[in-house]
C-alpha positions as CSV (number, residue, x, y, z in Angstrom):
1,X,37.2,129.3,53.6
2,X,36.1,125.6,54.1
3,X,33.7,126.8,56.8
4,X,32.1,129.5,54.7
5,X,33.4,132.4,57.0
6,X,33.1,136.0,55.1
7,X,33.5,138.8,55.9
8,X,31.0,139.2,59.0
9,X,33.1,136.6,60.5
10,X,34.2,136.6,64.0
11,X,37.9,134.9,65.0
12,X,38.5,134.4,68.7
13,X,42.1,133.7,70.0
14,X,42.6,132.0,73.1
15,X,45.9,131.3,74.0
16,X,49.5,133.2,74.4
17,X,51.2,136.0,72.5
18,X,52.1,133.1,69.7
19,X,48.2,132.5,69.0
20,X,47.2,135.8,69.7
21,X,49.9,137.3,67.2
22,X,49.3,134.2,63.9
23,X,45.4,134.8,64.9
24,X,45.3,138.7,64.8
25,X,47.6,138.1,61.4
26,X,45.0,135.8,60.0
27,X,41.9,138.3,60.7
28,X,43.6,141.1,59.3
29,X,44.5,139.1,56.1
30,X,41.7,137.1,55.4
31,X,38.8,139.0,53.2
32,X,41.3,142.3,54.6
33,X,39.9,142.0,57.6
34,X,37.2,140.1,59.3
35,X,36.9,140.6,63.0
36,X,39.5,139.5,66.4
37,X,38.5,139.2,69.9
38,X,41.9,138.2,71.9
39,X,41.4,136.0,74.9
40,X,45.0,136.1,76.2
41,X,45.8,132.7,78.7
42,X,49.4,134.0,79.4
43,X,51.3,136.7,81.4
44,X,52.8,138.0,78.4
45,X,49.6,137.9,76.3
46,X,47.3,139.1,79.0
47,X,49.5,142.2,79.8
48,X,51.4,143.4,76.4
49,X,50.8,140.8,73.2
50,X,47.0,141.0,73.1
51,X,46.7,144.7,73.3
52,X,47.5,147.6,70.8
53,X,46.6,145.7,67.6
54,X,50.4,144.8,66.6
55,X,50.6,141.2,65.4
56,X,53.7,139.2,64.3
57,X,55.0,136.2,62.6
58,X,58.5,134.7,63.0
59,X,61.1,134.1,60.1
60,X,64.6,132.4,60.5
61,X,65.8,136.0,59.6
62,X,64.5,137.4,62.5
63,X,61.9,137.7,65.0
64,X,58.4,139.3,64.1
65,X,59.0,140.4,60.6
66,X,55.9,139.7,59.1
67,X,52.8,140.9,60.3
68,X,50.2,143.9,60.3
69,X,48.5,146.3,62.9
70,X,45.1,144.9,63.5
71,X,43.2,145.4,66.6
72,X,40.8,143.8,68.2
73,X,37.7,144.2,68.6
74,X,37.7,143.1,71.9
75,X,40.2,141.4,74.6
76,X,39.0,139.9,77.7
77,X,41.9,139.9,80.4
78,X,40.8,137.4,83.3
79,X,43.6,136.6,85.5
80,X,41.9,133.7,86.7
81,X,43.2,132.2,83.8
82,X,46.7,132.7,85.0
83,X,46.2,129.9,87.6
84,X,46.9,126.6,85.9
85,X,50.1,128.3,83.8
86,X,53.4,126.4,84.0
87,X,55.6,128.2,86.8
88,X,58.7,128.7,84.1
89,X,55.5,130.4,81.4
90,X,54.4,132.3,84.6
91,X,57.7,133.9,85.4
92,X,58.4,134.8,81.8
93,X,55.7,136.9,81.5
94,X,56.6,139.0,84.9
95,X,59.9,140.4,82.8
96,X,57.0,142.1,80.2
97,X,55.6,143.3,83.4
98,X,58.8,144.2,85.0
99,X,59.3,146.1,81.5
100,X,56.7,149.0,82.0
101,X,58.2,149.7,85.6
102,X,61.1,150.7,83.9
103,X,60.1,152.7,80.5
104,X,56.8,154.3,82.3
105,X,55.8,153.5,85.9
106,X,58.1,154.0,88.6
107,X,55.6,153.5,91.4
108,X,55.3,150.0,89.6
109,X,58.3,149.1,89.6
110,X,59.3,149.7,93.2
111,X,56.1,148.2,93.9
112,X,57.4,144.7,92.4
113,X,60.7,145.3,94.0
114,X,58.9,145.5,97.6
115,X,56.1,142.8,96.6
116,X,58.0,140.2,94.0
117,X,57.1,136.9,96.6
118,X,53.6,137.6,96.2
119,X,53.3,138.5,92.6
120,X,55.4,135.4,92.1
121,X,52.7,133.1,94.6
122,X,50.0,134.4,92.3
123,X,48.6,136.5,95.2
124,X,45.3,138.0,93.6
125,X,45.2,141.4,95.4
126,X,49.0,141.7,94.0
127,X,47.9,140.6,90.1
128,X,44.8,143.1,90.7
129,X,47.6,146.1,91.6
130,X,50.0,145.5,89.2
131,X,47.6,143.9,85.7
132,X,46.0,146.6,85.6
133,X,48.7,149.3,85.9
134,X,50.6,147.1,82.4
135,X,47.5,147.4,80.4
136,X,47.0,150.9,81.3
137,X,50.1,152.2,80.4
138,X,50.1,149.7,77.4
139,X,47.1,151.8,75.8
140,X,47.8,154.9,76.6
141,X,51.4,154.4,75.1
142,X,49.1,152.9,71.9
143,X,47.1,155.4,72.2
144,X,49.4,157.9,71.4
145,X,51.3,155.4,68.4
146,X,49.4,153.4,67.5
147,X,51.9,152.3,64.6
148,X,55.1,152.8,66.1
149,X,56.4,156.1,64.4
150,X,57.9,157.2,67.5
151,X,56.6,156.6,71.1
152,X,55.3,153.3,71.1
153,X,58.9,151.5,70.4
154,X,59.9,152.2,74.0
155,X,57.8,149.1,74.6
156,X,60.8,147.4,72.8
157,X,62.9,148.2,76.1
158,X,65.0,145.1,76.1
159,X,64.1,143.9,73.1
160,X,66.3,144.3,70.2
161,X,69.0,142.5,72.3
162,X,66.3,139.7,73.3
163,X,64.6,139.2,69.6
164,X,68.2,138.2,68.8
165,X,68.5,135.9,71.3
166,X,65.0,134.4,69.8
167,X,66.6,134.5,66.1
168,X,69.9,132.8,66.9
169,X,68.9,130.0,69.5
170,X,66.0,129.4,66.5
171,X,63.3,129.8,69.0
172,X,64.3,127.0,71.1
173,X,65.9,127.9,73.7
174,X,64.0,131.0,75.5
175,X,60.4,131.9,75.6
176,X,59.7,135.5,74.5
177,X,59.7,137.1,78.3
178,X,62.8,135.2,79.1
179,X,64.9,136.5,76.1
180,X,63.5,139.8,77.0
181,X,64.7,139.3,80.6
182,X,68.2,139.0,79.3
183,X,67.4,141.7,76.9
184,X,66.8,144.1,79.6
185,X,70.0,143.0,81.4
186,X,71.6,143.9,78.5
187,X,70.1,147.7,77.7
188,X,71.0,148.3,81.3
189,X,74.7,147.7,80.7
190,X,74.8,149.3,77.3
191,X,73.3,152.3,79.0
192,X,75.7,152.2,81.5
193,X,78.6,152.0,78.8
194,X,77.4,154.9,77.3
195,X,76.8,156.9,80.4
196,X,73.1,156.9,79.6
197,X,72.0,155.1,82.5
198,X,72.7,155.5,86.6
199,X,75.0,152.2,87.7
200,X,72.6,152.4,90.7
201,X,69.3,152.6,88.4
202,X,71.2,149.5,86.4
203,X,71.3,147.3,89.1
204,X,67.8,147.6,90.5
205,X,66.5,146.0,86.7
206,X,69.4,143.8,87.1
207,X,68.4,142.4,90.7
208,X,64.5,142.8,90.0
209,X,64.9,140.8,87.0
210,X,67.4,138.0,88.7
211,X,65.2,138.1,91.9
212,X,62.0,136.6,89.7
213,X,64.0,133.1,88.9
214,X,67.0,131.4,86.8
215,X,67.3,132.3,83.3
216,X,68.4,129.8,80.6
217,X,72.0,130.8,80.0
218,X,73.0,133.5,77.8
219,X,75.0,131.5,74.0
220,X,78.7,131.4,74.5
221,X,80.5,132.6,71.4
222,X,77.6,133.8,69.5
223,X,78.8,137.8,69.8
224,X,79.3,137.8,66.0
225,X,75.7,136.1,64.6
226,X,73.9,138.5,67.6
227,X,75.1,141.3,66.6
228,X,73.9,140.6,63.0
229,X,71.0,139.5,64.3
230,X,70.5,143.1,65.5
231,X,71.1,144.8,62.2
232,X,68.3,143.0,61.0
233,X,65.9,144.0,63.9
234,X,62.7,145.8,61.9
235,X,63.5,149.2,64.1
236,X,66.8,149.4,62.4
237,X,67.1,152.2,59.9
238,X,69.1,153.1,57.5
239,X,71.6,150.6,59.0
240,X,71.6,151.9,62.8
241,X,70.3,149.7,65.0
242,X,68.0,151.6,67.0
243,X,67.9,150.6,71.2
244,X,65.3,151.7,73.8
245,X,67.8,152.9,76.7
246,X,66.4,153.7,80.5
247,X,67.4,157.5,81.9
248,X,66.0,156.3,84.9
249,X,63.6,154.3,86.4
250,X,60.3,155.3,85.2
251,X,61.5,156.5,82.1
252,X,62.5,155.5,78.2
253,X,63.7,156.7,75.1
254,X,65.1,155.4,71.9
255,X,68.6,156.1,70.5
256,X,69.8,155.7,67.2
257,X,73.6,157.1,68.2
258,X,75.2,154.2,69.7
259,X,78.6,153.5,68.2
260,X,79.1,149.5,67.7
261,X,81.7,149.4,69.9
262,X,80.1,149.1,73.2
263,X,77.7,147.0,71.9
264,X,80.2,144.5,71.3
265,X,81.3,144.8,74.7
266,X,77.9,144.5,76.2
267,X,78.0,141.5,74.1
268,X,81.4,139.6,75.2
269,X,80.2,140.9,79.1
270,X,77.0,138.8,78.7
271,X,78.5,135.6,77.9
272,X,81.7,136.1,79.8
273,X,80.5,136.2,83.1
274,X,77.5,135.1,85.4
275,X,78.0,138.8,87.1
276,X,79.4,141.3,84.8
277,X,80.6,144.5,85.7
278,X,78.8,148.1,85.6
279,X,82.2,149.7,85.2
280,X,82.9,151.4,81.8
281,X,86.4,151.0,79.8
């Protein structure tokens, strides 16, 4: 307003998913909209945040609950811009890239599994396979949801454990990709509890995921405020929390069935152990 902008203004966001997401909230707000371009400068921006017009602000209640769907006008993806990232910011974003092996792109997925040294040295020909393939399946998954009646939340693969994770360590203690790491970890062991998900198809996320780097560890005696944490998770309805479980590798779907009880177990297993168990009780 100080600046004059109206409504043939143009707001250009250049950073990660944090700027990208208070930006895109700003342009759809201001006037009701005055145009985005996204310039995404992270991992997790350049291959998820930036594209499908979602955009979200954090509360102390819980992770993303304010926000609109907004898209841009425009997002320019240069991986070049990956280059001077921190290696702990780099790493986080591979999880979100690990993410769409599992819920869409098996090929990708055993790709990283067979190439995970050189997407982790930064290797251009490996960004220029496996970029591409995340944006791709980002869109067409958009495409087909744009507001996330149905399709588009198996993008939250791993996420309704890790935006907990974000809520109750009050942003501190993960980045987004890393709490989404864990996240994963733990959808794989809930869909194992449930018989939803292949031990063998389990540990493949679990050793893709561990073979990127070390994780900040998971909060010891925190079962109780996650798990309310969950309930407030902005896919829950009706007072089922709703999680994106794996079939197999390559594939997603969302279930709204799952009893509390092995979700608590998931729960104690995480911070119980450095390894836990596949094997159901």
């Amino acid at each position: 307003m100080r600046k004059g902008a109206d409504r043939r203004g143009l707001l250009i966001a250049v950073g990660g998913g944090v700027v990208g997401d208070v930006s895109g909230f700003v342009a759809a707000s201001y006037l009701r909209g005055v145009r985005l371009v996204q310039i995404p400068t992270t991992v997790v921006a350049l291959v998820d945040s930036s594209i499908g017009g979602k955009t979200g602000v954090n509360l102390p209640e819980g992770k993303n609950l304010i926000g609109a769907f907004y898209p841009p006008r425009m997002v320019i993806a240069d991986p070049e811009l990956l280059a001077t990232l921190p290696g702990r910011e780099y790493r986080a974003g591979l999880y979100e890239v690990i993410k769409y092996g599992v819920i869409c792109d098996a090929p990708l997925f055993a790709y990283l599994e067979e190439n995970i040294e050189k997407v982790l040295a930064r290797d251009r020909t490996a960004l220029d396979y496996v970029i591409p393939r995340c944006i791709r399946a980002k869109a067409q998954v958009v495409g087909k949801d744009e507001r996330e009646s149905g399709l588009r939340e198996i993008l939250n693969f791993g996420h309704t454990f890790g935006h907990a994770l974000e809520s109750v360590t009050c942003y501190r203690r993960y980045s987004h990709g890393e709490a989404v790491a864990w996240g994963m970890i733990a959808a794989a062991f809930l869909g194992v509890e449930t018989g939803f998900t292949a031990e063998s198809d389990a540990r493949h996320i679990l050793e893709l995921v561990s073979n990127v780097g070390k994780l900040p560890p998971w909060p010891s005696g925190a079962e109780k405020a996650l798990f309310r944490a969950m309930l407030a998770d902005k896919k829950t309805r009706g007072g089922r929390v709703r999680f994106v479980l794996s079939p197999k590798i390559g594939r997603a779907e969302t279930r709204d069935d799952i009893p509390p009880a092995p979700v608590r177990r998931v729960l104690r297993k995480m911070a119980g152990a450095a390894a836990p168990s596949f094997r159901r009780r």
